[in-house]
N, C-alpha and C positions, 0 to 999 in steps of 0.2 A: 936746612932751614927749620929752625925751630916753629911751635905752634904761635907763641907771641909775635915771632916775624911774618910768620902766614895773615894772622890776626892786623898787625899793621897794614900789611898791605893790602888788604882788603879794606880795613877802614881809608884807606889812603886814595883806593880805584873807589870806591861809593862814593868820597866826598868830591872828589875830579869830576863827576859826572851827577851831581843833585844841581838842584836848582838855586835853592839858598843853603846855600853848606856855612856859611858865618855870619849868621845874624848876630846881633848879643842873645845873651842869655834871656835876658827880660823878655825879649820877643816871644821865645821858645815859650816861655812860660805863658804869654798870653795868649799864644794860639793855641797850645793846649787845652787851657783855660776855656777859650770860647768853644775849642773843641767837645771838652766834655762837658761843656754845655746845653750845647746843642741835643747832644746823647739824652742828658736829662731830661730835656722838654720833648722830646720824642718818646720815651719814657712814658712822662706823666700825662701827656696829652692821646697820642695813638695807643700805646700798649693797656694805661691804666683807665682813663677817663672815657675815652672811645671802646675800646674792644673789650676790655672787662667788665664796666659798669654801664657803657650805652648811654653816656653823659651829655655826648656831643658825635658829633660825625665830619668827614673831611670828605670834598671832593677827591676823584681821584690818583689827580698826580699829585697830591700834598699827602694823599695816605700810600702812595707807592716813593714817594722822596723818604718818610721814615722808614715805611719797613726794609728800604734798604741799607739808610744809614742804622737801624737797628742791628741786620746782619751782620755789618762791616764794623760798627764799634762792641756789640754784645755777643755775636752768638745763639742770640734767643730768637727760638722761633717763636713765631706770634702765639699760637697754639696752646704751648708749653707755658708759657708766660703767665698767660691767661690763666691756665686751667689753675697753675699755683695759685695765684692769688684770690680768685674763685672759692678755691677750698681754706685759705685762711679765711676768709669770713664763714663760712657754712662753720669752720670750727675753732674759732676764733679762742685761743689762750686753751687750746684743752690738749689732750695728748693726742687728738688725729692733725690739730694745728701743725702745719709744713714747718715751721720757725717762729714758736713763739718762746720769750726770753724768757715767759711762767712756767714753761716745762722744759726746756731744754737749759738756761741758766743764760745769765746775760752775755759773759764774755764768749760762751760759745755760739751766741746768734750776732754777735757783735764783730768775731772775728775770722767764724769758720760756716759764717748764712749762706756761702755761696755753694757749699757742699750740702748741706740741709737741701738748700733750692733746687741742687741737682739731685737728690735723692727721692723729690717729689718729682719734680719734671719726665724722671726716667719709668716713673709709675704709671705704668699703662693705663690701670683703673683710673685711676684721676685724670687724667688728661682727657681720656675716653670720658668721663662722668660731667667734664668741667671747661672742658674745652670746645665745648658746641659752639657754633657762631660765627667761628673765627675764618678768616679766609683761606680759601681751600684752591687754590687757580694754580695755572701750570708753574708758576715761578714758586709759586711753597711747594709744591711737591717735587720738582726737581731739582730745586736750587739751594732756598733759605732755610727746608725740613732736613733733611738727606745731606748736603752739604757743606752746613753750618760754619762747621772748622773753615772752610774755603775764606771767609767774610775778616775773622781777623789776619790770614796772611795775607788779604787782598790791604789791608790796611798800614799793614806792617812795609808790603812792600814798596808802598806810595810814601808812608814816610821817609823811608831811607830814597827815595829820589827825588823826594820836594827838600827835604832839612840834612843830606847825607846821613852821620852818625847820629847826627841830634836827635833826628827821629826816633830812636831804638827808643831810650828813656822815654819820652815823649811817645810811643805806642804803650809801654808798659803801665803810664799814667791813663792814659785809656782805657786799657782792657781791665784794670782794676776799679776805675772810677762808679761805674754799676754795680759791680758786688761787694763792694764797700760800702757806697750809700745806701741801696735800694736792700739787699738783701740785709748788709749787719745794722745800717744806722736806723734806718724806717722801720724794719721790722724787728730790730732791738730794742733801741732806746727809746723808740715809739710806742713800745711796751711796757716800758719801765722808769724813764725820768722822762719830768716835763710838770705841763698843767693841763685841767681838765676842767674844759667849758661845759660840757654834757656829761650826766650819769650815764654811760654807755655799759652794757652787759659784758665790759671785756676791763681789761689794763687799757686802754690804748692814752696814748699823751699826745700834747703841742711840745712840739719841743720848744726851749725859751731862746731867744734870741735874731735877730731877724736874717743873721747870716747864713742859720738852717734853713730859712725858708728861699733865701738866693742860693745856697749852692743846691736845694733838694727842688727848685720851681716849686715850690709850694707842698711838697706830700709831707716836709716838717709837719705839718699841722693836721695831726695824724688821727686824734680823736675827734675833729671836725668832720675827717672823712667818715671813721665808725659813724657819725651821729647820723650823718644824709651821704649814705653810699653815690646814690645815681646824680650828686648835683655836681655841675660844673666847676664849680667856685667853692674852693679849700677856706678860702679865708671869712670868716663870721661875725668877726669882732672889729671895733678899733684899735690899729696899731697891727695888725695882721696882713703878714705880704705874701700871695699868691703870684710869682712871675709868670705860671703857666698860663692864667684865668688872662691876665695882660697878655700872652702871646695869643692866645685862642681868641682873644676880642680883635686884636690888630689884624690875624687872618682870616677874622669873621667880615672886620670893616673893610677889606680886601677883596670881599665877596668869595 
């Protein structure tokens, strides 16, 4: 038996025993979709607005729903997260900046941010310096810190038994969807095309178009943020669409 016949028949015993192994295609793609969506607002709401800037705050099992869908679709511990993004503003477009496009050049924060991000993350001084605050309970110390890697096979392995093979592609959409947007687009192109409501002490941009602002929940609107770190609400102007600012109102009105 060759590896292609092993290869089959394993695609063959996955898809005999998933849940939906033949949706259409469109499906796939829109649960993706809301999939890494979901990622996003978790994202800009717990990682960035909440635990990095102290913008907003969640009861407790709305802030233990993300950090775990955090672990299961990024990998990123809270911690690390934080401290990154932390230390780009304290050094905002200069050469201690973790990934900014003014010194390291755009296509390499556009293409290869997620290695930048890991290069800060793995920096003990920073994390240590930058990452105070952040939640420290038994489940980050033996779970989400320490056993990170565990979060995407736990992801991986739910797809291949909810969608059989479909899931494979569909996890890989996933696990890219974060260090794509957040690392190369926000922290790329955020820094080098767009428009700018505020003379801010850095590059930082809006990006134009409102589709940036639905697939990124609103951190498109990137010099807004520069302008009022700690506010809740990205969007300033008319014509300006914050999805995250509307998901945090829904589960504010929610109580």
């Amino acid at each position: 038996m060759t590896i292609f016949d092993s290869l089959g028949a394993l695609s063959t015993w996955i898809n005999a025993h998933a849940v939906w192994p033949n949706l259409p295609v469109w499906a796939y793609v829109l649960i993706a979709f809301i999939d890494t969506h979901i990622t996003t607002t978790c994202v800009t709401l717990f990682l960035h607005r909440c635990q990095t800037h102290g913008a907003i705050s969640f009861s407790a099992p709305v802030s233990h729903f993300m950090r775990f869908w955090l672990w299961v679709r990024t990998a990123m511990p809270t911690r690390e997260g934080v401290a990154v993004h932390r230390c780009h503003h304290a050094h905002v477009d200069t050469d201690k900046d973790p990934h900014s496009p003014i010194f390291y050049g755009i296509w390499r924060v556009l293409f290869l941010g997620t290695a930048l991000y890991h290069r800060a993350a793995h920096n003990k001084a920073i994390v240590e310096q930058y990452g105070k605050g952040t939640p420290d309970d038994i489940l980050e110390r033996t779970l989400y810190d320490p056993l990170s890697i565990l979060g995407p096979v736990f992801t991986l392995l739910t797809n291949l038994w909810l969608f059989g093979t479909a899931g494979f592609p569909m996890w890989l959409v996933e696990m890219a969807w974060i260090p794509f947007f957040a690392a190369g687009v926000i922290n790329g192109l955020g820094h080098y095309w767009g428009y700018r409501n505020f003379d801010t002490p850095d590059a930082s941009t809006n990006l134009r178009g409102m589709y940036w602002s639905i697939l990124t929940c609103g951190e498109a609107l990137h010099n807004n943020h520069h302008h009022i770190q700690n506010t809740e609400r990205f969007a300033m102007r008319p014509g300006e669409l914050d999805p995250g600012y509307w998901y945090f109102s829904a589960l504010r009105a929610l109580g």
